[in-house]
C-alpha positions as protocol buffer text, in pm:
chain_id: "A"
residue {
  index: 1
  type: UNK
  ca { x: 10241 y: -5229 z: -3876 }
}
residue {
  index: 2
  type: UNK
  ca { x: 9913 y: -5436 z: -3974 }
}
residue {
  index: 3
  type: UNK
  ca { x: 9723 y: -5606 z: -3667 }
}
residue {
  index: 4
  type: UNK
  ca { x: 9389 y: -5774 z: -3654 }
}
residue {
  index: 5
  type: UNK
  ca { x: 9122 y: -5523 z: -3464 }
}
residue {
  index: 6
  type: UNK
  ca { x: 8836 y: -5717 z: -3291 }
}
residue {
  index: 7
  type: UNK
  ca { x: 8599 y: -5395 z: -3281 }
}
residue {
  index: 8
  type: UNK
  ca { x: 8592 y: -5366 z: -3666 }
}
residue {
  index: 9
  type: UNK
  ca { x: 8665 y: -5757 z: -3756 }
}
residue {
  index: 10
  type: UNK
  ca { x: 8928 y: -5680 z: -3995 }
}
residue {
  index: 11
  type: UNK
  ca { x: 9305 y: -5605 z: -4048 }
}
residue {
  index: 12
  type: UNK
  ca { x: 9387 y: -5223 z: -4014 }
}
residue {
  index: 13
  type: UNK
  ca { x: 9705 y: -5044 z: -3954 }
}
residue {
  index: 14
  type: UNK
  ca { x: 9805 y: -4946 z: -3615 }
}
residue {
  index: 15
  type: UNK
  ca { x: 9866 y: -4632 z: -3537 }
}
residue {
  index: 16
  type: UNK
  ca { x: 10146 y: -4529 z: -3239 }
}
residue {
  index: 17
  type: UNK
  ca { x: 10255 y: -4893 z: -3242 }
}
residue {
  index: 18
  type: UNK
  ca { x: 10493 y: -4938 z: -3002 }
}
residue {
  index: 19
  type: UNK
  ca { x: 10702 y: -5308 z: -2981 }
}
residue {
  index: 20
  type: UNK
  ca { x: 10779 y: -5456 z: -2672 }
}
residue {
  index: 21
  type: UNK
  ca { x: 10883 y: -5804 z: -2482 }
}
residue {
  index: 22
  type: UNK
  ca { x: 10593 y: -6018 z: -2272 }
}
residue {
  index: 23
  type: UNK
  ca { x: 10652 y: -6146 z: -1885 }
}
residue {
  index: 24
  type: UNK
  ca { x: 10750 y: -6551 z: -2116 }
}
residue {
  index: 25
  type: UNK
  ca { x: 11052 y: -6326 z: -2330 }
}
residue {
  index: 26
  type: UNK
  ca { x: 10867 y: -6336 z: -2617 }
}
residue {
  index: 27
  type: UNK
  ca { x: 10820 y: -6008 z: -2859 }
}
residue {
  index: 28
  type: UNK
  ca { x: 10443 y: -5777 z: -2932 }
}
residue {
  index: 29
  type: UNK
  ca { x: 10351 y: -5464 z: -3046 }
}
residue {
  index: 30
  type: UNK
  ca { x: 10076 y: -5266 z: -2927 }
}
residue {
  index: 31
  type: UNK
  ca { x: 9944 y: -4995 z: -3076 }
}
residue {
  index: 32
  type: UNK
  ca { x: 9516 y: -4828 z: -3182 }
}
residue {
  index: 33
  type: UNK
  ca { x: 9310 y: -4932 z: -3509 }
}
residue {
  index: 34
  type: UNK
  ca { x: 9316 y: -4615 z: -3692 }
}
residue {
  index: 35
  type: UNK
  ca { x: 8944 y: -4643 z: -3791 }
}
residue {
  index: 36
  type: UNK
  ca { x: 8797 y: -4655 z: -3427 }
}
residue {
  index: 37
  type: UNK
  ca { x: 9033 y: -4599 z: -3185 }
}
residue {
  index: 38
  type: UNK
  ca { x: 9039 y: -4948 z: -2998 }
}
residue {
  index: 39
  type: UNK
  ca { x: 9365 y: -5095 z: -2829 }
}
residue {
  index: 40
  type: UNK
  ca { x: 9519 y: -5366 z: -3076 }
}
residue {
  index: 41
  type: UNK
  ca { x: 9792 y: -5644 z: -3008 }
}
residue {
  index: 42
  type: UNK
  ca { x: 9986 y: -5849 z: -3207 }
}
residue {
  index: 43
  type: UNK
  ca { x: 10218 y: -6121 z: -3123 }
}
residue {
  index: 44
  type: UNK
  ca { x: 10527 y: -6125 z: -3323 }
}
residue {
  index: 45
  type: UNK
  ca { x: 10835 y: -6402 z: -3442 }
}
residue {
  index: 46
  type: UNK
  ca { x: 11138 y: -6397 z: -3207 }
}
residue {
  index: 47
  type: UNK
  ca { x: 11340 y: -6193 z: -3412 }
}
């Protein structure tokens, strides 16, 4: 899964990406930037 890191400015793959559901229902992943190690978050449809 692709995510924007804010540590490197860019899009990078996410490594260990796990999804799961926020406290309003609605669906995220969170997973690390592969190039430095950072915690990245994306916000995904409600599928």
């Amino acid at each position: 899964m692709e995510g924007y890191c804010v540590k490197c400015k860019a899009k990078k793959e996410m490594k260990d990406s796990k999804e799961l559901t926020m406290k309003n229902g609605r669906n995220a992943a969170k997973g690390k930037c592969t190039t430095c190690g950072t915690s990245m978050f994306k916000i995904l449809g409600n599928k």
